[in-house]
N, C-alpha and C positions, 0 to 999 in steps of 0.2 A: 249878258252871257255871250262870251266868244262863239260865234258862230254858233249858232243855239246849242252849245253843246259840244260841238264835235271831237272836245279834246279827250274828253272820257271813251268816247269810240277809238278811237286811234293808240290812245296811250294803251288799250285792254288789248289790242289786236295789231302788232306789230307788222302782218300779214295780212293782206287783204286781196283775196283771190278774184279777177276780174273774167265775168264767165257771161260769153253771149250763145245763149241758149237758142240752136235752129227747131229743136222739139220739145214739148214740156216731157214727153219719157225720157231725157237726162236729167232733170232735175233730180228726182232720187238717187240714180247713182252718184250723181255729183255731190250730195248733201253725206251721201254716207262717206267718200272718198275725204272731203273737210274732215267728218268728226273721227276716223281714224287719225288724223293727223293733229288733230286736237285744233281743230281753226274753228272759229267761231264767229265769222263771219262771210259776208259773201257781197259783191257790189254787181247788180247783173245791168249788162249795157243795155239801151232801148236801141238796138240797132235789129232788133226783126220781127215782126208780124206776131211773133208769140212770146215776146217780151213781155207783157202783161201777166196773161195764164202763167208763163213762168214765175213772175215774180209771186202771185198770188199762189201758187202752188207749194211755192219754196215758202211763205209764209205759215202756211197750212201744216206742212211736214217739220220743221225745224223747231228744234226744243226752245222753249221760252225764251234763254239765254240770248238764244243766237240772233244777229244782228244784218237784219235783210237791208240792204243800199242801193240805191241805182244810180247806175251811170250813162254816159252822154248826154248830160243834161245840157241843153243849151236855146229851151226859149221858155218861154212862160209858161204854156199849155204842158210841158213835161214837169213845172213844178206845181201845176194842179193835180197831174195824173200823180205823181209821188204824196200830195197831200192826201188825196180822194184814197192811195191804196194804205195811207199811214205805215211808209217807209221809216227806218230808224235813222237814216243819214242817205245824201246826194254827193255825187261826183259830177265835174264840169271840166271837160278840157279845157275848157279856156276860161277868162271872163268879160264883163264888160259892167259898167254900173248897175245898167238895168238889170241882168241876171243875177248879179250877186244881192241887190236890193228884194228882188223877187223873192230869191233863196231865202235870204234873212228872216222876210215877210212869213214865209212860213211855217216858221216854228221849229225846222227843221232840221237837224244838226247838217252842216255841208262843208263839204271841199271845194271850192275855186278852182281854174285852173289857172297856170299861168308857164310862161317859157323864155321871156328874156327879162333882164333888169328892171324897163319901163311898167311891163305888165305885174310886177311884184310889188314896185312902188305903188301901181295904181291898187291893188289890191288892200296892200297895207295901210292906206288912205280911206279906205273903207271899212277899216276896221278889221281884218280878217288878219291872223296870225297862222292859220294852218294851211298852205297852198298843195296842190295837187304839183308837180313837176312833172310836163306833159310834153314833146313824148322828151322822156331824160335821156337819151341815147343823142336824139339830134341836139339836146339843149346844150353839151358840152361832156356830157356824164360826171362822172362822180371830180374830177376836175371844176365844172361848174360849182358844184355843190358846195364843197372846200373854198372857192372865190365866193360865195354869195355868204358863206357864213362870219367873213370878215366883216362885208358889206351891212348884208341884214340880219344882224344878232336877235332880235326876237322872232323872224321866220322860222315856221318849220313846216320841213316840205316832207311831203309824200311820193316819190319817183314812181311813177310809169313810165313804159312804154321804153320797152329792151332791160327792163330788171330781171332775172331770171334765179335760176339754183347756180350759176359761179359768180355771180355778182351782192346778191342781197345779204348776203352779210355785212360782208364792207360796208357795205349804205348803211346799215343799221347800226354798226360801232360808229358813225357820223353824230357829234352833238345836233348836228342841225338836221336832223332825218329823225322823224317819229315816227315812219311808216313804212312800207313801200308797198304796191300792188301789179298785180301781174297773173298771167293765163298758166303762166308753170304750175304754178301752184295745185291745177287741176291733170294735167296730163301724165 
């Protein structure tokens, strides 16, 4: 199975709201702000101290459905914490063999990350068809995207990082874009 999984995550969830929680008392409002919106997902970053509590909170509060992720994954010890908290998918800005192997390893549906030609090849080399496009702003933007779908016709990427509400459409009418993720989505 392609990345264990992750194309049924991504295909359900066009949007994927990327949320670094400095308190677990955002977590509820942010959960309620998604299901107004009908988003049914959420990718929360490991970049602070109460990244865990949060994730575990937000799994605790969130209807069945919904689809708890984490992000900045980038060594091994964060894909035991994602195994140990039984996350439904990983996000990685970057990759490398070892961490995509890791990834794979655990069962886990995931996104890679990657941002030039080299790092797509080496991706796709490894088996992975759905990349993370990290950040998509410096990579080239939706210019890039357009060149790579010449290039890499079975890629499909996911843009972060400067995707916003005047941009994410566009990306999404992109055959080679099954996703995209972004902090708008919560503000």
């Amino acid at each position: 199975m392609i990345q264990n999984g992750i194309s049924n995550i991504v295909a359900q969830n066009p949007c994927i709201p990327v949320v670094t929680f400095k308190h677990t008392d955002e977590v509820k409002p942010v959960l309620d702000k998604l299901a107004q919106q009908k988003i049914n997902c959420i990718e929360i970053t490991l970049r602070t101290d109460v990244a865990e509590a949060a994730i575990r909170l937000c799994q605790s509060l969130a209807p069945e459905h919904f689809k708890v992720g984490v992000g900045t994954i980038i060594d091994a010890q964060q894909v035991e914490l994602c195994q140990k908290l039984a996350v439904d998918f990983m996000v990685s800005p970057g990759s490398s063999p070892f961490i995509v192997d890791c990834m794979q390893q655990s069962g886990i549906a995931f996104l890679p990350g990657v941002m030039t030609p080299s790092e797509i090849i080496r991706a796709h080399s490894a088996n992975c068809q759905y990349l993370k496009l990290f950040p998509f702003n410096i990579a080239g933007g939706i210019k890039a995207i357009k060149s790579y779908a010449k290039v890499f016709p079975s890629i499909q990427f996911c843009p972060t990082g400067g995707v916003d509400k005047a941009n994410y459409q566009s990306l999404l009418a992109l055959d080679n874009v099954v996703c995209v993720g972004g902090s708008w989505l919560i503000k």
